[in-house]
N, C-alpha and C positions, 0 to 999 in steps of 0.2 A: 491917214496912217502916220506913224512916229518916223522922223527922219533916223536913218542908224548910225549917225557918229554927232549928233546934237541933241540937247538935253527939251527941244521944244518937240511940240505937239502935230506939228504938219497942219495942212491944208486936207480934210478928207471927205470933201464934198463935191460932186462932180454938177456944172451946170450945163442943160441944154442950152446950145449956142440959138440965138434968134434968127429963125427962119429969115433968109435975106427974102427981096421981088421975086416969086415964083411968074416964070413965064407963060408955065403950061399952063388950060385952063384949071380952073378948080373944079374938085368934084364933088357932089353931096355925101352924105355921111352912105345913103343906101347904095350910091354907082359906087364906095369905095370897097364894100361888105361887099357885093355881086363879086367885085376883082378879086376879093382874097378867097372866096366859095370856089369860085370857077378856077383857078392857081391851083388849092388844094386839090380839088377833084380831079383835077392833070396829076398828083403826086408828086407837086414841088413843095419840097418843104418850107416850114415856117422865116427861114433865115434867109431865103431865095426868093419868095414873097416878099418881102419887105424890099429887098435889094431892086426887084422887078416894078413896085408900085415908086420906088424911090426913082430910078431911072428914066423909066416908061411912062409914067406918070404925075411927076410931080411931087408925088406926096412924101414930104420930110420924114416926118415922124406920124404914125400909125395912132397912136397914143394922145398925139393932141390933136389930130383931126375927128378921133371917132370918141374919143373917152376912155376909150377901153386899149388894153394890149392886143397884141394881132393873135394869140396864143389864146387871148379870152373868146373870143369873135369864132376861131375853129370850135374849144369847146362849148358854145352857145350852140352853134348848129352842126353839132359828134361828130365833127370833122377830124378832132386831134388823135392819133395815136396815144395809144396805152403807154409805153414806154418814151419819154420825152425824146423832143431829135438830139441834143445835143447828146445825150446818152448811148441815140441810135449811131452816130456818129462815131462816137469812139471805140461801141460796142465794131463797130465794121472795120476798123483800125485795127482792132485786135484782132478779127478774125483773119484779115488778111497775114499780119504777121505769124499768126500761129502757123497759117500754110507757109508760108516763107521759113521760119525755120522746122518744119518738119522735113524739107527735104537739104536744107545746109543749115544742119544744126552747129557749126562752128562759128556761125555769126554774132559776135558778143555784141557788137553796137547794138542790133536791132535785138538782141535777147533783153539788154538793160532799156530800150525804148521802149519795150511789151512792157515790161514790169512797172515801169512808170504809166503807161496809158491804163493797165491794170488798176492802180493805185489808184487814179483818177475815176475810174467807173466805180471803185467802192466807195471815195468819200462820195461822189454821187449820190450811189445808192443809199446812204445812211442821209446826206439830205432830205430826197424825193421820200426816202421812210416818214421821217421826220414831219415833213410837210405834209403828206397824205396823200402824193401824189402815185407811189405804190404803194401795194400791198405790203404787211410788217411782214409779210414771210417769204416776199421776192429776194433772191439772191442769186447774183452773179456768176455763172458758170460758163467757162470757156465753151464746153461742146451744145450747150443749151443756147449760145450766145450763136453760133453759128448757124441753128435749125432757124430760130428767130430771124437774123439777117436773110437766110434763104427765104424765108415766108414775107419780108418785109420787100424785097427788090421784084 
């Protein structure tokens, strides 16, 4: 990215730092697939997964031990949800605030926080369109967003 009060270019490449002496033992590529199958099938999501294998297990980064992202590995074996988490995530952010101010609608903080998490779900969604990760004719609706979270939890 451009620095904003200098006329240069910035640094805009981000590098994985090298894995220091891992303690725990190592696991093969197929014990590390079983741990992320068996995680999802409990309903922890993909970002709690990684944090669980990283902890629990040793494993730095998902990515360089298997080749693949931990999100490719779900959809490999139709593990991943339709709607991505992080979407699901702030879709539930919303939903909670819509109930908060339905019954103290004098709350301007969290009215301008909706708006902004809003904001967020659409550039999303024009992303995930984009990419093909939804449908071109998925769109974001507050009370559609909450039958979803209720089907989702």
């Amino acid at each position: 990215m451009a620095r904003m009060h200098s006329k240069k270019h910035g640094k805009a490449k981000s590098v994985k730092p090298v894995p220091a002496e891992v303690t725990a033992p190592q696991l093969s590529n197929n014990q590390i697939e079983e741990l992320i199958i068996g995680y999802a099938k409990q309903g922890i999501s993909p970002a709690m997964i990684g944090e669980k294998l990283k902890r629990e297990h040793g494993v730095q980064y998902v990515k360089q031990a298997l080749g693949k992202r931990l999100v490719t590995v779900l959809k490999e074996k139709k593990l991943s949800t339709q709607i991505p988490s992080d979407m699901l995530t702030l879709m539930k952010k919303a939903v909670n605030l819509h109930s908060h101010l339905s019954t103290n609608g004098q709350d301007v903080h969290n009215r301008v926080r909706l708006m902004r998490i809003e904001a967020k779900i659409w550039r999303l969604t024009k992303y995930y369109i984009r990419e093909g990760v939804l449908p071109a004719t998925w769109r974001y609706d507050p009370k559609q967003a909450e039958l979803i979270i209720k089907g989702a939890a």
